[in-house]
Backbone bond lengths (Angstrom), bond angles and torsions (degrees), N, CA, C in turn:
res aa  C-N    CA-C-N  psi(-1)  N-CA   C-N-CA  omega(-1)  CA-C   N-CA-C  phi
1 X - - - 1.448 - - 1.525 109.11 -
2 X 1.521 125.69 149.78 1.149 120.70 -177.24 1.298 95.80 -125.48
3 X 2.146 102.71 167.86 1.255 113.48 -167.25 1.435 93.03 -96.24
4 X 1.619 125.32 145.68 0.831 101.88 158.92 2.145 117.67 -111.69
5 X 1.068 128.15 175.74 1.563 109.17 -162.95 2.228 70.65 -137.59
6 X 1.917 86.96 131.13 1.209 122.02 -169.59 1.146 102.81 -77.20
7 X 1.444 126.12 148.87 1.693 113.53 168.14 1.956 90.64 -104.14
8 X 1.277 115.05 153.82 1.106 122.68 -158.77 1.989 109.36 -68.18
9 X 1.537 98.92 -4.36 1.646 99.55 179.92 1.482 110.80 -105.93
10 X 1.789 104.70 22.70 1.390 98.94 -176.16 1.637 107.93 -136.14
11 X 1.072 112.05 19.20 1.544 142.28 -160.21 1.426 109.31 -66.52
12 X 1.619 112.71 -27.50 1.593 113.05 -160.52 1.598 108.88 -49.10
13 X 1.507 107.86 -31.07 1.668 97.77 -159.54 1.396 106.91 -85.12
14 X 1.260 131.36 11.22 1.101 140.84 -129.24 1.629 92.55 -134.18
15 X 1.530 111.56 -60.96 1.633 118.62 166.91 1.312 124.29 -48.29
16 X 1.388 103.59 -36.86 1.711 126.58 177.26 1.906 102.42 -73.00
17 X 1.000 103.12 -10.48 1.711 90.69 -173.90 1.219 106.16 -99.91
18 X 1.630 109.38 -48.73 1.382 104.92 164.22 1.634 122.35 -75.01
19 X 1.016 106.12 -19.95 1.781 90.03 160.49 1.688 120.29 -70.14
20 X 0.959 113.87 -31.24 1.394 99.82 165.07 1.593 135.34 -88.80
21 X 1.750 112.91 -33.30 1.018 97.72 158.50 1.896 132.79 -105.22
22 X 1.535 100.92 16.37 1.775 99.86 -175.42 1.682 81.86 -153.88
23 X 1.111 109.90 68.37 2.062 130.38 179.15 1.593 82.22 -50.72
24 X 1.331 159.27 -84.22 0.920 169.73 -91.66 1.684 109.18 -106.70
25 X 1.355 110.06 -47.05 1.347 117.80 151.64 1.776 133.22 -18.07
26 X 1.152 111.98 120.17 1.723 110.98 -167.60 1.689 84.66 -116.40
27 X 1.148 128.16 113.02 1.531 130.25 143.05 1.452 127.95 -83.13
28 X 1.416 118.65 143.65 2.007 114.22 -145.41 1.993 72.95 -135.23
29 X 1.595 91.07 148.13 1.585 86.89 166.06 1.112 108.03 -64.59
30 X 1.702 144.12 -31.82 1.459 134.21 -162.39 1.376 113.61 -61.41
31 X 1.390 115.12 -30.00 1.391 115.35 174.46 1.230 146.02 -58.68
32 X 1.642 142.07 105.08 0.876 115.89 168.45 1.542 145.73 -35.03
33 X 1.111 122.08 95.89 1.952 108.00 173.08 1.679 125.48 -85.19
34 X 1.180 109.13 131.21 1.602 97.81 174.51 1.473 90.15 -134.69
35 X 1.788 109.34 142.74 1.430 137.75 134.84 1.087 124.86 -81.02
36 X 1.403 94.00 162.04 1.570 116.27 -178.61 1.983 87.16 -140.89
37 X 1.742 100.24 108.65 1.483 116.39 178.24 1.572 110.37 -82.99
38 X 1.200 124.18 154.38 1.483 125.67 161.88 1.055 100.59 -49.56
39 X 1.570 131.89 156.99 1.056 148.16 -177.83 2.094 94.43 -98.79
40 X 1.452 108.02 -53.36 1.606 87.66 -176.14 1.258 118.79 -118.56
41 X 1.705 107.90 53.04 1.242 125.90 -171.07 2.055 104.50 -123.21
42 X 1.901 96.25 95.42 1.701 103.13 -171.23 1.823 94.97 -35.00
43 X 1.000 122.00 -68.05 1.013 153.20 -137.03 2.072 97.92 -59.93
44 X 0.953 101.50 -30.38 1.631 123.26 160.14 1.809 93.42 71.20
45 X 1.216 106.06 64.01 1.281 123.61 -162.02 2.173 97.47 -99.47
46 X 1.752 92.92 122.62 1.099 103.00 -178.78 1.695 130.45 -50.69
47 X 1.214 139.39 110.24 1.095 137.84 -169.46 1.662 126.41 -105.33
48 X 1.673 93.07 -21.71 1.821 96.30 169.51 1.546 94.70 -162.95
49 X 1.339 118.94 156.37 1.482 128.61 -158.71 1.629 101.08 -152.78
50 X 1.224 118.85 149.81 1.556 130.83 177.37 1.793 97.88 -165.31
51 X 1.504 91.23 142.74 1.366 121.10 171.51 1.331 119.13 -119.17
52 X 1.716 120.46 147.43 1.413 134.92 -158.66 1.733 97.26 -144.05
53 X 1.245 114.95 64.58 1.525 119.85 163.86 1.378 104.05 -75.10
54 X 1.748 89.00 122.35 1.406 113.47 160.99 1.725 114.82 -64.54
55 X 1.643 101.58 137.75 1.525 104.97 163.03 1.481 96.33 -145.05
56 X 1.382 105.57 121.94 1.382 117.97 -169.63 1.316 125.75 50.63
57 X 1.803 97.81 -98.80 1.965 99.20 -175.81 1.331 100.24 -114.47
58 X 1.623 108.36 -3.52 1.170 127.89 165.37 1.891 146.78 -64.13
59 X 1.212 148.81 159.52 1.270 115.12 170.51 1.747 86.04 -150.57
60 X 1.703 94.36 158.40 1.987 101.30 -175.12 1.519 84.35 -120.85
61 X 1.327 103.69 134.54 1.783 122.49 159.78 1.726 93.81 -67.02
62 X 1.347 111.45 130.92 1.650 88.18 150.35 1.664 92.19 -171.57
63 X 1.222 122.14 -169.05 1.571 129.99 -148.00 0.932 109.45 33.04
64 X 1.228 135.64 36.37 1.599 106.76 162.86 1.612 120.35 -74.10
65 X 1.284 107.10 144.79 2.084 126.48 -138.66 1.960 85.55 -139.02
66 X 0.865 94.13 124.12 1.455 97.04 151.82 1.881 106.86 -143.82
67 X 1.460 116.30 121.95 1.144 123.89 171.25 1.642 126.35 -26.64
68 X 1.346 99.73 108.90 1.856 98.08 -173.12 1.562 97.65 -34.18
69 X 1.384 139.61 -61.76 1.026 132.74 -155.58 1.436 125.97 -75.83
70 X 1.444 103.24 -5.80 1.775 113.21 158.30 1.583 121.75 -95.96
71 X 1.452 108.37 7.72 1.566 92.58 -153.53 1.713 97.78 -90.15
72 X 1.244 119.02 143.64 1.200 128.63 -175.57 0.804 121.86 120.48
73 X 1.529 130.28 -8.49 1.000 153.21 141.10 1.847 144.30 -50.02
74 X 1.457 92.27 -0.52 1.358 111.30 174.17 1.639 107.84 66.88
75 X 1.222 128.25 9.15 1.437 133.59 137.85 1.287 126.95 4.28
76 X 1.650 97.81 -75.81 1.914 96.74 -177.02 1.605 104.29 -77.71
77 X 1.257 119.39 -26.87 1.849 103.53 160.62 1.536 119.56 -34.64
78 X 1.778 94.64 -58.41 1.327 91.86 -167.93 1.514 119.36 -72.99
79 X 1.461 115.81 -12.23 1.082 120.66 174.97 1.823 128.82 -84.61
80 X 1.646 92.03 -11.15 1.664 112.23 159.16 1.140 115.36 -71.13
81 X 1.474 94.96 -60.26 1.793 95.07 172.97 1.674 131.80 -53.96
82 X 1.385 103.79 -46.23 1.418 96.55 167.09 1.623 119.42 -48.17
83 X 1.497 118.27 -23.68 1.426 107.82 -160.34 1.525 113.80 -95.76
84 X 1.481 116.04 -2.14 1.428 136.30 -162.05 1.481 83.72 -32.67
85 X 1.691 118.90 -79.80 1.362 142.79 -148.49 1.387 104.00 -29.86
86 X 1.524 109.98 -67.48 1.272 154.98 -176.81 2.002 98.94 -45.32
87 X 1.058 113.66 -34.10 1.506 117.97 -166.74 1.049 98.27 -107.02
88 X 1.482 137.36 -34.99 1.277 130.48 161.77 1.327 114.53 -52.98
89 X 1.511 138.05 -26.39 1.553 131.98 -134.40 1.493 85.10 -98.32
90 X 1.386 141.88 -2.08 1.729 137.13 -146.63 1.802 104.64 174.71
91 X 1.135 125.66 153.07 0.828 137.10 -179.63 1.538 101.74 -86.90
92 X 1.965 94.01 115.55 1.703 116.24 -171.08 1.491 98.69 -79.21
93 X 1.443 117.86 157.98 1.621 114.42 141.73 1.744 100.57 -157.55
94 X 1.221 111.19 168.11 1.581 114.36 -176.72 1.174 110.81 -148.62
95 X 1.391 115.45 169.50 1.668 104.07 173.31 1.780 92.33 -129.64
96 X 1.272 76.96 138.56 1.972 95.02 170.27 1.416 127.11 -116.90
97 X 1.017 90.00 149.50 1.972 105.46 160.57 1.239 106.62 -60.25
98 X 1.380 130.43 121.33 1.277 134.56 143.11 1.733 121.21 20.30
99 X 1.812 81.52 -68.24 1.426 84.96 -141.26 1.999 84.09 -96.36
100 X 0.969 115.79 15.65 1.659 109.43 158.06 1.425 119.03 -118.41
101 X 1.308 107.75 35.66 1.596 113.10 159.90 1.533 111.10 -54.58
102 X 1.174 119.66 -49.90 1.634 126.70 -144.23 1.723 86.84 -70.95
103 X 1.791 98.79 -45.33 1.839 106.20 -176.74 1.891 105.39 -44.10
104 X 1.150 80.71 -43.20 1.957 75.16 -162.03 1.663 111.98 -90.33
105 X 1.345 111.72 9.97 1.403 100.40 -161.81 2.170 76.41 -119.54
106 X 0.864 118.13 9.64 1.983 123.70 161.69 1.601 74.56 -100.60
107 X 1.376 161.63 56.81 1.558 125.47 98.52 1.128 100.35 -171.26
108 X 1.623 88.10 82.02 1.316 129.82 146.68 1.748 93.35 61.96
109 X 1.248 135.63 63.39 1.155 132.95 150.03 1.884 120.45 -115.49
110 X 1.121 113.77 114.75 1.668 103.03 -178.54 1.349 114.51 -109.94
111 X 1.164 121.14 144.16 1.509 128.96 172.50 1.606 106.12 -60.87
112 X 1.922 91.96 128.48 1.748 101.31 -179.84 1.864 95.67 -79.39
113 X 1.342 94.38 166.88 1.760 107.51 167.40 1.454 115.14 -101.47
114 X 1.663 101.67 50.27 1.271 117.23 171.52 1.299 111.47 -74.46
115 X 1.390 141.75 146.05 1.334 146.99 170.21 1.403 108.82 -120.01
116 X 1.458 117.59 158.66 1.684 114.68 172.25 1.583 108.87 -53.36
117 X 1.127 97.83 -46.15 1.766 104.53 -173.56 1.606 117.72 -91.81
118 X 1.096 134.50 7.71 1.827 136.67 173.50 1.511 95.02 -133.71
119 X 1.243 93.46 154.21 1.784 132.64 170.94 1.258 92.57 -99.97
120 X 1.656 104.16 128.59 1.856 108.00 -179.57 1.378 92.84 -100.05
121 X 1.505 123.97 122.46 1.301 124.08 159.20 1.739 129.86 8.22
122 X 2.162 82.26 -61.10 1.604 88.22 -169.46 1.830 113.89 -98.78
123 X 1.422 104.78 21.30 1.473 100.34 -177.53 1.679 97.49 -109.21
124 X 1.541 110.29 130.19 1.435 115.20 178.64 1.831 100.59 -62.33
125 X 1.632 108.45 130.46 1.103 130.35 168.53 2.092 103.77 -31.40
126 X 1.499 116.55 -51.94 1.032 117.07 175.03 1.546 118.62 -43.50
127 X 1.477 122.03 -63.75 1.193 136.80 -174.25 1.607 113.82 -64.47
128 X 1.789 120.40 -24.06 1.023 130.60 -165.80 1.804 102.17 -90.59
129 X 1.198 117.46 -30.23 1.642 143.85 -170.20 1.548 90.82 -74.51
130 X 1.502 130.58 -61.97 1.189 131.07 -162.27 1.428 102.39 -77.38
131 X 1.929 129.67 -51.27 1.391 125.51 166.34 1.539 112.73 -29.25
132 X 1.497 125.86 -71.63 1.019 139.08 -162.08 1.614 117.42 -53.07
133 X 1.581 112.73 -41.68 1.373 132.58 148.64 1.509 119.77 -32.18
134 X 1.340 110.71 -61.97 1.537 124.61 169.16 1.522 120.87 -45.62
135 X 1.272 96.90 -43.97 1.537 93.81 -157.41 1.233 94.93 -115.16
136 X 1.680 143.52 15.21 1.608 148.61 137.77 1.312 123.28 -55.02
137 X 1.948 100.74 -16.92 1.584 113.01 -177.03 1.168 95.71 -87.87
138 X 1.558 139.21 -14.40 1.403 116.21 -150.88 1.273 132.64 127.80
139 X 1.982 101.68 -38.94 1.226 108.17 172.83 1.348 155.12 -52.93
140 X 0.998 146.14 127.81 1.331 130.92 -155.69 1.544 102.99 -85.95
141 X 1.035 136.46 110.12 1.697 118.85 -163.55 1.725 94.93 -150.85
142 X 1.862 103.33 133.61 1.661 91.14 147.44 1.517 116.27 -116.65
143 X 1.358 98.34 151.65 1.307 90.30 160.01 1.711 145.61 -84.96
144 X 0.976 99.99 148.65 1.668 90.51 -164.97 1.673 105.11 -135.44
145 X 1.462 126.76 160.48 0.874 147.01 156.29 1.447 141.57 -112.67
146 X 1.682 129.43 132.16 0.941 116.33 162.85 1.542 124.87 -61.11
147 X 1.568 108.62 143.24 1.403 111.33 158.40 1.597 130.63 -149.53
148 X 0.979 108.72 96.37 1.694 138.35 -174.36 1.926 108.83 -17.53
């Protein structure tokens, strides 16, 4: 299956996916979007989705959505894998659930030694400002990084 990456005037089906299954989700034109369509669906009906918001020189993986009714299917693999290129081109970072460390650290993502209270050397002040934000609400989040 391939990813495909949205141009920002073609987005509608894309808002509609995450409004129904990740309601909470804010999509910005700056963002990259890519799908992953049914393969035997005319209708070219969205089946897995990931976002690449730029911050600075920086970029955050995040929504990634794969359709309750595809998941198990090894989807967000393929949707890691498609993004290798893309994560190589800039310095990646993401924030995770707990309990999908193990998911993101099979391609090439590692947990920073960020703390609520220290700035880790190697996390841009940008990315560290917005983590810290996240997880002041409550969130349970780690941070992680790509590394090539």
């Amino acid at each position: 299956m391939t990813l495909h990456w949205l141009s920002p005037s073609i987005r509608a089906d894309a808002f509609r996916f995450y409004n129904r299954f990740m309601p909470y989700a804010r999509l910005n034109k700056k963002e990259l979007v890519g799908v992953i369509y049914a393969e035997s669906s005319p209708s070219n009906q969205i089946i897995a989705a990931v976002r690449l918001r730029p911050i600075g020189e920086y970029q955050l993986v995040t929504g990634m959505l794969v359709h309750p009714h595809y998941r198990g299917q090894a989807l967000g693999h393929q949707l890691m894998s498609n993004l290798q290129e893309q994560l190589i081109a800039r310095p990646s970072f993401l924030f995770s659930l707990p309990e999908l460390t193990a998911f993101y650290r099979q391609h090439r993502f590692f947990e920073s030694s960020e703390t609520k209270t220290e700035q880790c050397a190697d996390i841009p002040a940008e990315i560290s400002q917005l983590y810290k934000r996240y997880v002041s609400k409550g969130k349970q989040l780690c941070l992680m990084q790509h590394r090539p």
